[in-house]
C-alpha positions in Angstrom: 41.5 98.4 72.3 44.7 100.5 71.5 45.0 104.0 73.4 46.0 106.9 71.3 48.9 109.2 72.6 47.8 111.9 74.4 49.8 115.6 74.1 49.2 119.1 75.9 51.4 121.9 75.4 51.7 125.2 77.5 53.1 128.1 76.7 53.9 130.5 79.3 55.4 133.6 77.2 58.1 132.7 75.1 58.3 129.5 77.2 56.4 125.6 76.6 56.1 122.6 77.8 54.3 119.8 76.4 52.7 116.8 78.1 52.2 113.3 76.8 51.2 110.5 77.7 47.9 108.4 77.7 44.9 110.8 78.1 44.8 109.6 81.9 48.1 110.3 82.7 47.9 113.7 81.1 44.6 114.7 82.9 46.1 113.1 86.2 49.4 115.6 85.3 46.7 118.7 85.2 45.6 118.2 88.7 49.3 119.2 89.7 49.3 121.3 86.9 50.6 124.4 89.2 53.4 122.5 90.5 54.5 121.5 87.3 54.3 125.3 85.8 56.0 126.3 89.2 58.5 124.1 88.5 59.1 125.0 85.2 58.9 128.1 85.4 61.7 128.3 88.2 64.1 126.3 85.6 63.4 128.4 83.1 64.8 131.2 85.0 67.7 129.5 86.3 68.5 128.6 83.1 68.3 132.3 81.5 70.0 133.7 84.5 73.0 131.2 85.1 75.9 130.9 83.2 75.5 128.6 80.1 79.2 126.9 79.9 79.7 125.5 76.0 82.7 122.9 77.3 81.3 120.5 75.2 82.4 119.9 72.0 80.0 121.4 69.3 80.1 119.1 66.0 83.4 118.2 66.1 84.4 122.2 66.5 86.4 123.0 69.0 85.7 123.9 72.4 84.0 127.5 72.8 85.4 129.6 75.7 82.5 129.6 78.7 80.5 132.9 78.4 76.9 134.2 79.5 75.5 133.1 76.5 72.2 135.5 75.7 68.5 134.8 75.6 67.5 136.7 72.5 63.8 136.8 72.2 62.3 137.9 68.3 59.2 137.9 66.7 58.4 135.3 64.3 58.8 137.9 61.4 61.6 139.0 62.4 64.7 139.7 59.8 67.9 138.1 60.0 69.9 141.8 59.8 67.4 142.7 63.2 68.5 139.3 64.7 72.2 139.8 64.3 72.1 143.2 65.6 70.0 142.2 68.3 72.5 139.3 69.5 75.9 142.0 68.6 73.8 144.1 71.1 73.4 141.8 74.2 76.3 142.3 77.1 77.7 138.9 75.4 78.1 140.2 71.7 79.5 143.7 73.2 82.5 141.5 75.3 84.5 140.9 72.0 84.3 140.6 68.2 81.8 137.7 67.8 82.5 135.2 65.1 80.1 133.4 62.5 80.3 130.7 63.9 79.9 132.3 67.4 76.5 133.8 66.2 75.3 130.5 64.4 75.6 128.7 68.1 73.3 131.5 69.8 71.2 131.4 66.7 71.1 127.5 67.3 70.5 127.5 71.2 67.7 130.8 70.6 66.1 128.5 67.8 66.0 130.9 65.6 66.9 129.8 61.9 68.6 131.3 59.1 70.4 129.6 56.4 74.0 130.2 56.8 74.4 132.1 53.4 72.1 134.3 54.5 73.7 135.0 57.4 76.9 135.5 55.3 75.1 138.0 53.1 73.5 139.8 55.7 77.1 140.4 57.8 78.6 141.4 54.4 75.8 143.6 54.3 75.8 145.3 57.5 79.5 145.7 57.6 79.0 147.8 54.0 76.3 150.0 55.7 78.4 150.9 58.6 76.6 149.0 61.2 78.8 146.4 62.2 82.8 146.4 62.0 84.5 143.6 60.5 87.4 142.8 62.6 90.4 139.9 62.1 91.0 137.9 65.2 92.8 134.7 65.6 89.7 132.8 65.2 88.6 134.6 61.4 86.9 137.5 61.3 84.9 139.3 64.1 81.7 141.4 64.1 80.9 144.1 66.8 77.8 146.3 66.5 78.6 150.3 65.5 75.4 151.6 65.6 72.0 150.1 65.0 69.9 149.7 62.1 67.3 152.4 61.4 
């Protein structure tokens, strides 16, 4: 008699964990099921309150300078324009003229997903409407947040 895998996810917020395992182990899991949400929970905010460091190497890019990198929270609907805006609006995005590819690797660690014309389009976009500034660095262009969108 094969046993089926066995999954429970629990979201807490914006925050989930899943179990797995053989039904047994999972319903053993749930007695310490506060311990294990305790747990969690207590990384969770370490991890949103610490300092992310991006010394590793990113596909082959090269290394990103260590920053506070920002939890940005949106709703599922949400549109690309309010997601940009709402990361060029975090203490991070404010420090200095944030780059494509800057705002593709907070998009990535947020898991939130646009295609990256989009993206494109959208900054193109903004920048015309006099929301964000366009700005030349010595990594491409930058964007920094004017005003926001209405």
């Amino acid at each position: 008699m094969s046993t089926q895998p066995f999954r429970l996810r629990i979201r807490i917020n914006d925050k989930e964990i899943e179990l797995s395992g053989s039904r047994d182990e999972v319903m053993k899991a749930l007695d310490d099921l506060s311990i294990i949400v305790n747990k969690v929970s207590e990384a969770f905010t370490l991890t949103s309150t610490t300092s992310r460091s991006h010394a590793h190497k990113l596909e082959g890019k090269k290394t990103v300078e260590e920053d506070i990198l920002p939890t940005v929270t949106v709703s599922s609907g949400a549109s690309c324009p309010e997601v940009i805006t709402k990361i060029l609006a975090t203490k991070w995005g404010k420090k200095k003229p944030r780059t494509l590819s800057d705002l593709l690797e907070i998009m990535k660690i947020n898991a939130i997903h646009y295609p990256i014309g989009t993206i494109k389009g959208r900054l193109t976009d903004l920048t015309k409407k006099g929301v964000l500034r366009r700005i030349h660095t010595n990594k491409g262009y930058g964007y920094i947040l004017i005003k926001s969108l209405k």
